[in-house]
C-alpha positions as CSV (number, residue, x, y, z in Angstrom):
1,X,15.1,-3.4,-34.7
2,X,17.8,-5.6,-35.8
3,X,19.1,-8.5,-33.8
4,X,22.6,-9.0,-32.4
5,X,24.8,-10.9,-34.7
6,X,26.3,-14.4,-33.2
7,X,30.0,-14.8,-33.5
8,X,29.9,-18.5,-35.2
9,X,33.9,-19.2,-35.5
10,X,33.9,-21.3,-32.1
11,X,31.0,-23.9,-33.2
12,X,32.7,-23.8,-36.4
13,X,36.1,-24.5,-35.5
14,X,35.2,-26.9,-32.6
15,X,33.3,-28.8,-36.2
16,X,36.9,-28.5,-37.7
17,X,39.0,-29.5,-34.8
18,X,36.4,-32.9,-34.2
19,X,36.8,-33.7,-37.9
20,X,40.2,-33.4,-37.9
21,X,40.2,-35.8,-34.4
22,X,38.0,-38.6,-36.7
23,X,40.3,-38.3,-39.4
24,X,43.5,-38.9,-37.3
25,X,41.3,-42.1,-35.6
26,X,40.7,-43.3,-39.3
27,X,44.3,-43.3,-40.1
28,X,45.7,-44.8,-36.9
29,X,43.2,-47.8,-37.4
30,X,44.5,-48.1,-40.9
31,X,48.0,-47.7,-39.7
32,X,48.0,-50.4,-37.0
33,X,47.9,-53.6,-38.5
34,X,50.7,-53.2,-41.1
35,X,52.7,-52.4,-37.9
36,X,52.0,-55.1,-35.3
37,X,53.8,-58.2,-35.7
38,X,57.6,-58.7,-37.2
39,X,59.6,-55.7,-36.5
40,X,63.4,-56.6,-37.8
41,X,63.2,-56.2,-41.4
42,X,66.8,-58.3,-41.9
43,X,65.1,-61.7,-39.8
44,X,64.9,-64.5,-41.7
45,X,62.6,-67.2,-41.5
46,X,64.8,-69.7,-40.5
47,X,66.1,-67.2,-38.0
48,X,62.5,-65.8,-36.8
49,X,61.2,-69.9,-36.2
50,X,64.7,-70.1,-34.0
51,X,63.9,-67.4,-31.7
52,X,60.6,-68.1,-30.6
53,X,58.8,-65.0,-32.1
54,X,56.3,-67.2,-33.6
55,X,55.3,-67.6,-30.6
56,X,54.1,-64.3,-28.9
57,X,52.3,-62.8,-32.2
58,X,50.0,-60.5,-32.0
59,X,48.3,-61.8,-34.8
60,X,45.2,-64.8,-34.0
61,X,46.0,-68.4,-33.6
62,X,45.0,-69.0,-37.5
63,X,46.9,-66.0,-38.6
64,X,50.3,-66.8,-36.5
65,X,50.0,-70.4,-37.7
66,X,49.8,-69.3,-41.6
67,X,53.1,-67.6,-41.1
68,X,54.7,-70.1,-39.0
69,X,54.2,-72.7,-41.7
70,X,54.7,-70.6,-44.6
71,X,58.4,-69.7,-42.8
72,X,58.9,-73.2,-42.3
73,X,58.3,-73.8,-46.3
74,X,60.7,-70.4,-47.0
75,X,63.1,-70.5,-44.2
76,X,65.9,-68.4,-46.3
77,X,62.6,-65.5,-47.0
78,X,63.1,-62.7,-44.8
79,X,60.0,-63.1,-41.8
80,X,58.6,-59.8,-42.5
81,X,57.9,-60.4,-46.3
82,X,56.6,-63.9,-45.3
83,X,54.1,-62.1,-42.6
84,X,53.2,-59.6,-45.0
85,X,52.5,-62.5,-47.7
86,X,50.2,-64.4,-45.2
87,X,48.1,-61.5,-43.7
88,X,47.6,-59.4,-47.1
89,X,49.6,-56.1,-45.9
């Protein structure tokens, strides 16, 4: 007597689809902190300390107070290469 064969494409795709999902997770976590933070790429640092922005980063109060003083000792740097600089991305 043989036994009735088990289609195994769903458990094996529903394996794919979930490791597929992790991997997506993975990247966005990797992704996210080189984007938070400065987004005009021409902003100096003279022009970034003007504004304010140092004010509302998204970065911790250690973090935001690193790149406020490294602008205020590079004010002609652009803000985004100083932030970079400062948090290692």
């Amino acid at each position: 007597m043989r036994l009735p064969v088990q289609d195994q494409t769903m458990p094996r795709l529903s394996r794919v689809l979930l490791a597929a999902f992790a991997g997506l997770l993975i990247l966005a976590a990797l992704v996210a902190p080189a984007t938070a933070g400065i987004t005009d790429r021409e902003l100096s640092c003279a022009d970034y300390l003007k504004s304010g922005a140092h004010r509302k980063s998204e970065y911790s109060a250690a973090v935001a107070e690193k790149i406020r003083a490294f602008c205020a000792a590079h004010p002609k740097m652009k803000a985004v290469d100083a932030e970079m600089t400062m948090t290692g991305d």
